[in-house]
Backbone as CSV, one residue per row, in Angstrom:
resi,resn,N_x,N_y,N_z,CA_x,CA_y,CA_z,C_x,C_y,C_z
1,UNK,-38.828,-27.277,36.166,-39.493,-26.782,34.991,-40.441,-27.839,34.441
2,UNK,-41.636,-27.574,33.977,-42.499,-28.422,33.516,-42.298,-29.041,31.981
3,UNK,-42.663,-29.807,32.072,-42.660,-29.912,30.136,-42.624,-28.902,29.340
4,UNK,-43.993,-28.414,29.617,-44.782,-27.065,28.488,-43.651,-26.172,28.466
5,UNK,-43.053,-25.723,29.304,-41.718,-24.840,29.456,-40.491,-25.166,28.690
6,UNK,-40.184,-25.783,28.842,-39.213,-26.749,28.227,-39.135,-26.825,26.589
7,UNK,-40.361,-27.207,25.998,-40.821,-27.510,24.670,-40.915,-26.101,24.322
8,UNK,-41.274,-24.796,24.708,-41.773,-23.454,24.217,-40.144,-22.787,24.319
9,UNK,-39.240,-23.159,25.546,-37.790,-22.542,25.068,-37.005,-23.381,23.761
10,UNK,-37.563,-24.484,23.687,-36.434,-25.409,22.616,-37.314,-24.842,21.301
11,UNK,-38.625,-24.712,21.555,-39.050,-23.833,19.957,-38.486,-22.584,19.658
12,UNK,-38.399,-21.987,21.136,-37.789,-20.364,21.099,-36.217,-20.687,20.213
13,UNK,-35.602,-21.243,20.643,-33.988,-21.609,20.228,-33.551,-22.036,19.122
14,UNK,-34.911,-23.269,18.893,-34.704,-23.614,17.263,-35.073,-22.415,15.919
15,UNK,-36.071,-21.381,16.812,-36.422,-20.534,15.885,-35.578,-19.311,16.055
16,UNK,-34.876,-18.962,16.790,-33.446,-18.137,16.910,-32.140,-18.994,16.159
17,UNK,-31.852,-20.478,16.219,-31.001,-20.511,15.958,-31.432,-20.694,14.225
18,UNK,-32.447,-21.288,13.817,-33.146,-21.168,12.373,-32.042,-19.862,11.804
19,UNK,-33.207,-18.111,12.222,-32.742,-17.556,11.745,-31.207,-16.579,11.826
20,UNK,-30.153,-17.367,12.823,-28.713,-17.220,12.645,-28.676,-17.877,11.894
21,UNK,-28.898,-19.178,11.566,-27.994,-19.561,10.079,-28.494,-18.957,8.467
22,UNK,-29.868,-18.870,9.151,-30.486,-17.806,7.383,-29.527,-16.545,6.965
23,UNK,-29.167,-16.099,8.198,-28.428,-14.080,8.518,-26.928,-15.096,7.359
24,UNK,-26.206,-16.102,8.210,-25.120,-16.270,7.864,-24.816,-16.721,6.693
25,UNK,-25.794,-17.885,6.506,-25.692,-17.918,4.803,-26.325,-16.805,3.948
26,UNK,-27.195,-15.758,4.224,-26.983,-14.485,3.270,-25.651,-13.827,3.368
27,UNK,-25.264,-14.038,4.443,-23.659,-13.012,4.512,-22.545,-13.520,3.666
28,UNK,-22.774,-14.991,3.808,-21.786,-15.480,2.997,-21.495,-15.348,1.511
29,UNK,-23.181,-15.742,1.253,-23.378,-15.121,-0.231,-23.369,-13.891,-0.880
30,UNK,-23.124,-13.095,0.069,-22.388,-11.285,0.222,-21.466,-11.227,-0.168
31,UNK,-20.371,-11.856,0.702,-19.203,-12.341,1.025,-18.465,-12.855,-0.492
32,UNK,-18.811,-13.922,-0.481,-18.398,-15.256,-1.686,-18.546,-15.422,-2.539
33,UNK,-20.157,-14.843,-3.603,-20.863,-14.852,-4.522,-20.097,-14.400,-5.478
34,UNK,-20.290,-14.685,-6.384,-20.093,-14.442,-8.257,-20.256,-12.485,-7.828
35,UNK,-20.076,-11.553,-8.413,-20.209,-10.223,-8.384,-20.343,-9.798,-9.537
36,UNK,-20.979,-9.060,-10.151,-21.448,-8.819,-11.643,-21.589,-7.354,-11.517
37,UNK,-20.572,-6.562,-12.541,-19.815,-5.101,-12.587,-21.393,-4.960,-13.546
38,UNK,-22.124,-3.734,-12.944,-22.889,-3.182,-13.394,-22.471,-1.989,-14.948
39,UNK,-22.741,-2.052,-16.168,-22.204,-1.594,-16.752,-22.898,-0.330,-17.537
40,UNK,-22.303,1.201,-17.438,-22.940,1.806,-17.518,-23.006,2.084,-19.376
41,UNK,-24.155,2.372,-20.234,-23.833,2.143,-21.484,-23.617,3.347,-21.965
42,UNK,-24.067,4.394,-21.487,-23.015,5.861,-21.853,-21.689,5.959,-21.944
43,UNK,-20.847,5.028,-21.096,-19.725,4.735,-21.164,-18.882,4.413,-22.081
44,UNK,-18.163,5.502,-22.696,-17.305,4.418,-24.002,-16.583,3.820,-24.189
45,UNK,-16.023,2.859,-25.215,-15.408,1.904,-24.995,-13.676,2.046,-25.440
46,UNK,-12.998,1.385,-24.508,-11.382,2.008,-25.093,-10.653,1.757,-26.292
47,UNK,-11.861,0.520,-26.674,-11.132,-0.274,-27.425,-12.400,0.101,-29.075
48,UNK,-13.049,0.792,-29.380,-14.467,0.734,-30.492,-13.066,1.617,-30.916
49,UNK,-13.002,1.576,-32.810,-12.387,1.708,-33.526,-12.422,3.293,-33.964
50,UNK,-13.855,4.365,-33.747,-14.287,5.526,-33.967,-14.181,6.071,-32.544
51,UNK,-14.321,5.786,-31.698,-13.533,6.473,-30.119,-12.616,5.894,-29.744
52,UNK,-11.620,5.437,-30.383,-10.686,5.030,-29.404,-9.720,5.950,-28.912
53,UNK,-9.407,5.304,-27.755,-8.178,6.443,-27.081,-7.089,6.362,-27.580
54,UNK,-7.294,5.028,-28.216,-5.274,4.677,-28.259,-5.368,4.668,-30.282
55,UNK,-5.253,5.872,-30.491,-5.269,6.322,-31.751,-3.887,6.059,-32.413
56,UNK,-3.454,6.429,-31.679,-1.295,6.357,-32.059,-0.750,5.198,-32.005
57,UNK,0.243,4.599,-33.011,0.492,3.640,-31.763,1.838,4.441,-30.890
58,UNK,2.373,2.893,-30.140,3.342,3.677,-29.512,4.244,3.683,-29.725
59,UNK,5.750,4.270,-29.192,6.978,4.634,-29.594,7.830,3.060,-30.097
60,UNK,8.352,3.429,-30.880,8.846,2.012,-30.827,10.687,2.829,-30.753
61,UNK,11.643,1.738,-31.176,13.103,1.857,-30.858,13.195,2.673,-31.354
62,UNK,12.803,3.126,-32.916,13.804,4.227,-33.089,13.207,5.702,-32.505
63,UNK,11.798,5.318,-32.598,11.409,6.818,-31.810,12.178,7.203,-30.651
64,UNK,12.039,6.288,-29.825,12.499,6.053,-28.493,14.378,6.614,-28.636
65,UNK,14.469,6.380,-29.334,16.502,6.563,-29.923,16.445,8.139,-30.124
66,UNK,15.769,9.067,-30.997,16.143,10.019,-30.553,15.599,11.537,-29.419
67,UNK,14.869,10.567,-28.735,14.722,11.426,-27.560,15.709,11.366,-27.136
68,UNK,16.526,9.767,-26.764,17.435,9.796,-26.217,18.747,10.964,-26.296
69,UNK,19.125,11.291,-27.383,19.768,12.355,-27.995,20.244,13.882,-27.427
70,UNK,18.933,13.543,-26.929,19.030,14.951,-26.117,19.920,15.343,-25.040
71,UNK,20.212,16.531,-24.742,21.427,16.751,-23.700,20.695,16.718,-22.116
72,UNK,21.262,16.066,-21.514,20.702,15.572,-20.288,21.561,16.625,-19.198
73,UNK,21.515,17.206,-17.864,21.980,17.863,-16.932,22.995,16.883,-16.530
74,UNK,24.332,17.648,-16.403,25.009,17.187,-15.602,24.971,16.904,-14.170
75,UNK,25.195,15.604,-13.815,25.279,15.581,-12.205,26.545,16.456,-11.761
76,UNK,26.421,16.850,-10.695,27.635,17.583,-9.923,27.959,16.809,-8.701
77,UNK,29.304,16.966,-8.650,30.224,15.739,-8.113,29.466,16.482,-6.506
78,UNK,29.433,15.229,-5.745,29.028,15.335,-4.495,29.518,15.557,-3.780
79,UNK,29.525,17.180,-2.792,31.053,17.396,-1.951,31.356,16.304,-0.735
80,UNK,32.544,16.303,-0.495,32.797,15.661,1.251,32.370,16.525,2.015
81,UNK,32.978,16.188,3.086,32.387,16.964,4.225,33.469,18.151,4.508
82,UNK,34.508,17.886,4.323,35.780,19.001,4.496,35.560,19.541,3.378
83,UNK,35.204,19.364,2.060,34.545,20.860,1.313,33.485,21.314,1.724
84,UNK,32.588,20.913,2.240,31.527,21.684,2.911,31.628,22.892,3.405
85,UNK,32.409,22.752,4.792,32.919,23.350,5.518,33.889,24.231,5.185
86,UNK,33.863,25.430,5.220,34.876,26.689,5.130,36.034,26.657,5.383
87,UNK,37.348,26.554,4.826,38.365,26.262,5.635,39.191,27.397,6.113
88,UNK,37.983,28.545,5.969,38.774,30.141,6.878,38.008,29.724,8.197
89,UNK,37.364,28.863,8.966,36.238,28.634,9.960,37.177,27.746,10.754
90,UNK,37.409,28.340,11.793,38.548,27.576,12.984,37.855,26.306,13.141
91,UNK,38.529,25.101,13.516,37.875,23.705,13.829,38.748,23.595,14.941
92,UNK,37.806,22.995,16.586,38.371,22.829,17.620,38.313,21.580,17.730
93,UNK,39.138,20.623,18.034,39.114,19.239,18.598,38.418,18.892,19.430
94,UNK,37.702,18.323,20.437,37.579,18.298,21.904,37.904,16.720,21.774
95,UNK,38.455,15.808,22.818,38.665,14.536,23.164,38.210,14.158,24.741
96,UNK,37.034,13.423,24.688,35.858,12.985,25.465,36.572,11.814,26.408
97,UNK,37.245,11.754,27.405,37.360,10.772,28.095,36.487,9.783,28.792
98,UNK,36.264,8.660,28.690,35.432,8.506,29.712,35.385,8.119,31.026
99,UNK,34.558,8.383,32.327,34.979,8.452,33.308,34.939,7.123,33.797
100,UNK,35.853,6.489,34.645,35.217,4.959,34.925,35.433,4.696,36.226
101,UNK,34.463,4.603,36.595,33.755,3.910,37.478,33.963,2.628,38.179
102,UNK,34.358,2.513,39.362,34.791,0.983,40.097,34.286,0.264,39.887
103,UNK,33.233,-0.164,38.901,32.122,-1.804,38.987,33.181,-2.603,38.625
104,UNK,34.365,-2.325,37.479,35.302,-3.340,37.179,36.567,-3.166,37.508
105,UNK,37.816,-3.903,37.834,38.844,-3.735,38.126,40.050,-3.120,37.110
106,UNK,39.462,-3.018,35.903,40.446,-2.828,34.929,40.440,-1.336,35.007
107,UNK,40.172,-0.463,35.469,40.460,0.859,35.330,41.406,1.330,36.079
């Protein structure tokens, strides 16, 4: 390769690799940067004293005391498994032997 060749790829490379690091430091600053919540001003505020949402305050103990008051559902006791099951409904045993096989001497 001649000189002239040589010097026109190392410009080619420096000016490719130039703009990879321009791409990467914009990405980063994509990436990393401060972010600033665009704010819309139609929007009202939760907290301005003539719209606010939170008009009430909230429950405090004793409010809270007589909800409590109220009659709550009984839980119902959780059957076993033999109440489940019908006890006019025949139940057969079966007992599963297992078969064994010569690999060990103990059978």
């Amino acid at each position: 390769m001649a000189e002239s060749e040589k010097d026109q790829i190392i410009r080619k490379l420096k000016a490719e690799n130039k703009g990879l690091q321009e791409q990467i430091a914009y990405l980063r600053r994509k990436l990393f940067d401060h972010k600033s919540e665009a704010l819309n001003p139609n929007q009202t505020s939760l907290f301005d004293k003539g719209n606010s949402v939170f008009n009430e305050p909230e429950q405090t103990g004793d409010q809270s005391s007589s909800a409590s008051n109220q009659l709550r559902p009984k839980k119902s006791k959780k059957k076993t498994r033999r109440e489940k099951v019908d006890s006019k409904v025949p139940v057969r045993v079966t007992i599963i032997k297992p078969v064994c096989i010569r690999v060990h001497r103990s059978c």
